[in-house]
C-alpha positions as CSV (number, residue, x, y, z in Angstrom):
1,X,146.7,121.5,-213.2
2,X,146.1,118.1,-215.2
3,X,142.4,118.1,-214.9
4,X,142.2,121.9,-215.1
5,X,144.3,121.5,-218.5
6,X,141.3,118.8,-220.0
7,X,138.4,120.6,-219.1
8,X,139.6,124.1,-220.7
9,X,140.0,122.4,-224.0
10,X,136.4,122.5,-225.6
11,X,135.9,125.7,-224.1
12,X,139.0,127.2,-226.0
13,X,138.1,125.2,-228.9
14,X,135.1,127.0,-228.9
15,X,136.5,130.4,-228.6
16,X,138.4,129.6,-231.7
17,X,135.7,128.6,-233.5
18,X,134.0,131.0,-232.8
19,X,136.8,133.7,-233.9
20,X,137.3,132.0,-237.3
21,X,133.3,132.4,-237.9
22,X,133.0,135.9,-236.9
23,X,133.7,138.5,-238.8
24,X,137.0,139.7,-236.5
25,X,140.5,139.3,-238.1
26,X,141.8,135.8,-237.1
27,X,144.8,137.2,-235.9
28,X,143.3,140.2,-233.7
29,X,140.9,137.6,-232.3
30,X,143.2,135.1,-231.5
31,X,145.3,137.9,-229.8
32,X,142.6,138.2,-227.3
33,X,143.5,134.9,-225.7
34,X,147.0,135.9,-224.1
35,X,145.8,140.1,-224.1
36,X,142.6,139.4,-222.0
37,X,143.1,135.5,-220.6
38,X,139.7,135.6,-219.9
39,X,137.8,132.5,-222.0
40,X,134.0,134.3,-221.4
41,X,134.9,138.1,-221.8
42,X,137.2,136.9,-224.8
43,X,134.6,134.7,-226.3
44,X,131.9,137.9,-225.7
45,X,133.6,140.2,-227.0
46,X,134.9,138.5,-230.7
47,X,130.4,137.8,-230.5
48,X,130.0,141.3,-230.1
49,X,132.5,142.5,-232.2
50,X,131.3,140.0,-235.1
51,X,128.0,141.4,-234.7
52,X,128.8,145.4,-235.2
53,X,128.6,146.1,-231.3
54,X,130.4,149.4,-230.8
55,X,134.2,149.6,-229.0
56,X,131.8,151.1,-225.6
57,X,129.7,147.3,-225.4
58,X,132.0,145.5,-225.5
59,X,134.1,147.1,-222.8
60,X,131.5,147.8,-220.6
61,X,130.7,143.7,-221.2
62,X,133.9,142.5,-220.9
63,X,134.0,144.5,-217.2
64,X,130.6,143.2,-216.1
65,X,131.8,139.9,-217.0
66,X,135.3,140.0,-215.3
67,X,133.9,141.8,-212.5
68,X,134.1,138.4,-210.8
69,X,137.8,138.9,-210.5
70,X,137.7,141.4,-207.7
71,X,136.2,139.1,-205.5
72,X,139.2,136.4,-206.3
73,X,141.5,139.4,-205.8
74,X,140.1,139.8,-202.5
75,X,139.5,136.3,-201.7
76,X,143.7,135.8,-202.3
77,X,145.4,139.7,-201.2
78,X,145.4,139.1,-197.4
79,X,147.7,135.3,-198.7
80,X,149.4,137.3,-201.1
81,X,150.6,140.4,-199.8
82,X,153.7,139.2,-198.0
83,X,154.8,138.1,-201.7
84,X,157.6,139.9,-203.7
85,X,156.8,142.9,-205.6
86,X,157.6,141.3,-208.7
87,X,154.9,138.6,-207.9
88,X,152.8,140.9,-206.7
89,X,152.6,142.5,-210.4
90,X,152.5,139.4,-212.4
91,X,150.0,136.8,-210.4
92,X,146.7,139.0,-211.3
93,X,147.1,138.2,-215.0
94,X,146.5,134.4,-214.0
95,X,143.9,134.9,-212.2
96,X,140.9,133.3,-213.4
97,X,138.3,131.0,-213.1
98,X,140.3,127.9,-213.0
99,X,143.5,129.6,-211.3
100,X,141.1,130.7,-208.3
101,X,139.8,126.8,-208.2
102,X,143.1,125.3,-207.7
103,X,144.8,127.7,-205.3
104,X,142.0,129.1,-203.4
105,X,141.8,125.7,-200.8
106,X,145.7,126.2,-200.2
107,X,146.0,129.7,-199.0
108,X,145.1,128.6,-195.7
109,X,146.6,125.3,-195.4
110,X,150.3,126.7,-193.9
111,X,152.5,126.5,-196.7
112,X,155.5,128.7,-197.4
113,X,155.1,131.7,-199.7
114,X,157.4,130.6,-201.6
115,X,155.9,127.3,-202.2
116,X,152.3,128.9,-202.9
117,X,154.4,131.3,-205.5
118,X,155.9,128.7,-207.6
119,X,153.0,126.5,-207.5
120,X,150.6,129.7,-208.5
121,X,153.1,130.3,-211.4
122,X,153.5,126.9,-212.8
123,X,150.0,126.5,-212.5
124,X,149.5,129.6,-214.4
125,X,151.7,128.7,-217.3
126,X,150.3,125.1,-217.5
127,X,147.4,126.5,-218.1
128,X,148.7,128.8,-220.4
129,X,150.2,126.7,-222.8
130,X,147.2,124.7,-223.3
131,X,145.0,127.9,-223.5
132,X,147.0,129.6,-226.3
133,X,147.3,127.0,-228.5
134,X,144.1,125.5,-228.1
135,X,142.5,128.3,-229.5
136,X,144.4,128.7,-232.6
137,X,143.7,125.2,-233.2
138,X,139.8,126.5,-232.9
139,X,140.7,128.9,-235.4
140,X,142.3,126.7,-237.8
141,X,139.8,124.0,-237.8
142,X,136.8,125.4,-237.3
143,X,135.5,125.4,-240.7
144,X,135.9,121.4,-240.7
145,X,134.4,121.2,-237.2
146,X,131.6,118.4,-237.7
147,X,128.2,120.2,-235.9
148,X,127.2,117.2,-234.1
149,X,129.7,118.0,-231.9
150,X,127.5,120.4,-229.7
151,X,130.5,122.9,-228.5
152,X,128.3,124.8,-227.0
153,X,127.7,122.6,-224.2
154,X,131.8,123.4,-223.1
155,X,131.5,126.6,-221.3
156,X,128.8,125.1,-219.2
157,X,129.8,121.7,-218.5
158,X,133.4,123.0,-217.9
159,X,131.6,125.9,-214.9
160,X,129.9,122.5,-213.8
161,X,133.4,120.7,-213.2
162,X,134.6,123.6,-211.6
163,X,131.7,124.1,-209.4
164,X,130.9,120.9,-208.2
165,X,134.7,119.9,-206.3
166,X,133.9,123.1,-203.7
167,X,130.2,121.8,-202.9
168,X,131.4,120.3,-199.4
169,X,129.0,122.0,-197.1
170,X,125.4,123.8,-196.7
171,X,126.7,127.9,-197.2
172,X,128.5,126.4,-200.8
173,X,125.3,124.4,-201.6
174,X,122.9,127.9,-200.6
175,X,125.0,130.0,-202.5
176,X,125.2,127.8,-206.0
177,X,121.4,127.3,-205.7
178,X,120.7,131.0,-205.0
179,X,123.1,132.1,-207.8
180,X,121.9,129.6,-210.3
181,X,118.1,130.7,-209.4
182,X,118.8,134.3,-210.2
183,X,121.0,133.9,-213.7
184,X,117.9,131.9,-214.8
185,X,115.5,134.4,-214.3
186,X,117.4,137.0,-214.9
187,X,118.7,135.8,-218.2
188,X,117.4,138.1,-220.6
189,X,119.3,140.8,-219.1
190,X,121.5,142.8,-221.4
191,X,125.6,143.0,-221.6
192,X,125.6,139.9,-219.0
193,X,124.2,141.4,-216.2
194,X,122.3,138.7,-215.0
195,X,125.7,136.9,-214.4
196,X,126.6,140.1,-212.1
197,X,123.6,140.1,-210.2
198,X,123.5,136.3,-209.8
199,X,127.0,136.3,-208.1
200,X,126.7,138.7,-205.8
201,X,123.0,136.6,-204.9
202,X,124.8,133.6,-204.6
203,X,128.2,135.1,-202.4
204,X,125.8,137.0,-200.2
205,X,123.2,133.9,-199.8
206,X,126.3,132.3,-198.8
207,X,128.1,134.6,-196.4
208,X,124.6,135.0,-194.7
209,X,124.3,131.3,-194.3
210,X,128.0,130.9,-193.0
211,X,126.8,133.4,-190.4
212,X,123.8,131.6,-189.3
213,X,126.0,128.4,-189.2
214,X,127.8,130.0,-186.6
């Protein structure tokens, strides 16, 4: 979770920046980042909220944005189902981008559940710890926060890193291309639905081409 750990930190620098600049109560927005543990529905909704957006847009963004969490979830059940109930109940809250990266090449590779359990948790809280505290820092700082530093590059370049580890074969390569094709001209979409529609481009250009691999 090392790597993981370094590339989340601009990003929840910036979501802590961005709280201390909006209009939101520090505290409220800061809460967001262990309620939600989700770094682009968090950093959407303190935008919205900052900006007036009504309760209603920013849940209905916050769902379009997460709604790339049921295909983890289904991606890890089958893997996960033989798990104890208690694990069962407390492994979704983990799962996100980076959680799905780091787990998602071992659910097939024969370890014990209880090896994949303890190394999803500790995983999990790594990250966690880094994540919490990160953005607080943001919070704190942001005022003195020199410009120059670009942090808007983070989320990005930080989607790059993740991306570019699981490029290994043609179907991966289709389905990043496709994907990336569609959010860019789709991108003046409303409530991020361009990042909706370009995921389920890119998964379906890449199941399709899986199929006529076979």
């Amino acid at each position: 979770a090392l790597p993981v750990q370094a590339g989340i930190l601009p990003f929840a620098l910036v979501i802590g920046v961005a709280i201390g600049e909006s209009t939101v109560n520090n505290t409220a927005g800061w809460a967001g980042s262990f309620l939600m543990f989700g770094g682009s529905a968090h950093l959407a909704a303190v935008s919205l909220l900052g900006s007036g957006a009504g309760m209603l847009t920013v849940l209905v963004t916050v769902i379009v944005i997460n709604a790339r969490l049921l295909v983890y979830s289904a991606s890890s059940g089958p893997r996960f189902r033989y798990q104890p109930r208690w694990f069962r109940w407390t492994a979704p809250y983990f799962l996100v981008d980076q959680m799905f990266a780091l787990t998602w090449k071992r659910l097939d590779t024969g370890v014990s559940a209880g090896w994949l359990r303890w190394y999803y948790l500790t995983a999990g809280l790594a990250i966690t710890a880094v994540w919490l505290p990160t953005i607080a820092i943001g919070v704190v700082a942001g005022p003195v926060i020199p410009q120059s530093w670009e942090l808007a590059y983070a989320t990005p370049l930080m989607l790059i890193g993740l991306l570019a580890p699981s490029l290994v074969d043609r179907p991966t390569w289709i389905a990043a291309a496709v994907g990336a094709s569609v959010a860019v001209l789709l991108i003046g979409m409303p409530n991020g639905l361009h990042l909706l529609i370009a995921t389920a481009a890119g998964a379906s250009a890449g199941i399709a081409a899986e199929r006529i691999a076979k």
